[in-house]
C-alpha positions in Angstrom: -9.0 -48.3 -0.7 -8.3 -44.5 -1.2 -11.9 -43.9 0.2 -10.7 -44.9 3.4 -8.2 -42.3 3.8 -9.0 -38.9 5.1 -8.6 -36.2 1.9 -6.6 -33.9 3.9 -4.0 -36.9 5.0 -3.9 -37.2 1.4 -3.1 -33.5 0.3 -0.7 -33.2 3.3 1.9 -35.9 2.6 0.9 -36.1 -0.9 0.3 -40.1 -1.0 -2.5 -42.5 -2.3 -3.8 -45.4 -1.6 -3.3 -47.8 -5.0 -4.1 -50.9 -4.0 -4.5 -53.5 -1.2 -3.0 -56.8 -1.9 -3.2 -59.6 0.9 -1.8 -57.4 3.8 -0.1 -54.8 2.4 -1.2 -51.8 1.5 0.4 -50.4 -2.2 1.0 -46.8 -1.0 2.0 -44.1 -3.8 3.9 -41.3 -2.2 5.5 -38.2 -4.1 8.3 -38.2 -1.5 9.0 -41.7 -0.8 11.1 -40.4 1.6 8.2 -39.0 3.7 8.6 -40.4 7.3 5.9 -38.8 8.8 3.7 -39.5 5.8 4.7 -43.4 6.4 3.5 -43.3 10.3 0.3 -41.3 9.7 -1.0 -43.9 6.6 0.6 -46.9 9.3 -2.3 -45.2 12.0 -5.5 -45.3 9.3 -4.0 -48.6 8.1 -3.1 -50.5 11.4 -2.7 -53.5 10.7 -1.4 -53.7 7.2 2.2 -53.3 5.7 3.3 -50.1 3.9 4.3 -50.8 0.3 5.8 -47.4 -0.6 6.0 -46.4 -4.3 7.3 -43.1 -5.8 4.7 -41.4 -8.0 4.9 -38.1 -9.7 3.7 -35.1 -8.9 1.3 -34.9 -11.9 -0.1 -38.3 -10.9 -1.1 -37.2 -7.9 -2.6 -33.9 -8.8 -4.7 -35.9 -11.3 -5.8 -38.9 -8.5 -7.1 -36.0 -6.1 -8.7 -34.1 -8.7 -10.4 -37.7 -9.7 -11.0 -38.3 -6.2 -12.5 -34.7 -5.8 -15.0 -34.6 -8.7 -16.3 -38.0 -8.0 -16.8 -36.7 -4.2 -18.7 -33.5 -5.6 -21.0 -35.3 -7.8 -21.8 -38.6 -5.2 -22.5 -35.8 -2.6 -25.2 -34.3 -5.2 -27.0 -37.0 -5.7 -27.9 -36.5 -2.0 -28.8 -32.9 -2.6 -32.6 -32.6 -1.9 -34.5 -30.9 -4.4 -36.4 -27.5 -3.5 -39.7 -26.8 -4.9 -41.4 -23.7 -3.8 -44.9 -24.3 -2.4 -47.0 -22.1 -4.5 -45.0 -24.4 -7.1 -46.4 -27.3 -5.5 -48.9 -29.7 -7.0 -51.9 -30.0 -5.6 -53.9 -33.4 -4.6 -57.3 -33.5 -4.4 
């Protein structure tokens, strides 16, 4: 679920997806009390119901550096790798 939203949405309201269960999306917030937070999660999740949850501060710092690494090392497996062509093997 936390794929879906935007990193940046993340980092601004502090929140993460936890989990989606029927229609209703488990949202973990470190200010519950976030309005705009709610609304901006309610526009990439139209559709679904907000469950908000409090989470602390810590737990979220650990999620998005989670979410981070794992981003880093999918997006390296896509890295092409660069062989110089004197390097090169040759067919004959």
């Amino acid at each position: 679920v936390w794929s879906v939203a935007p990193e940046a949405l993340m980092r601004k309201h502090r929140a993460v997806p936890i989990s989606l269960e029927r229609h209703a999306l488990k949202l973990g917030m470190v200010d519950p009390q976030d309005l705009a937070g709610h609304q901006a999660f309610a526009q990439v999740f139209s559709g679904l119901r907000l469950r908000v949850v409090a989470i602390s501060a810590d737990e979220f710092e650990r999620f998005i550096a989670s979410v981070t690494a794992e981003t880093v090392s999918a997006s390296r497996v896509n890295e092409g790798i660069s062989i110089a062509a004197d390097a090169r093997p040759t067919i004959t």
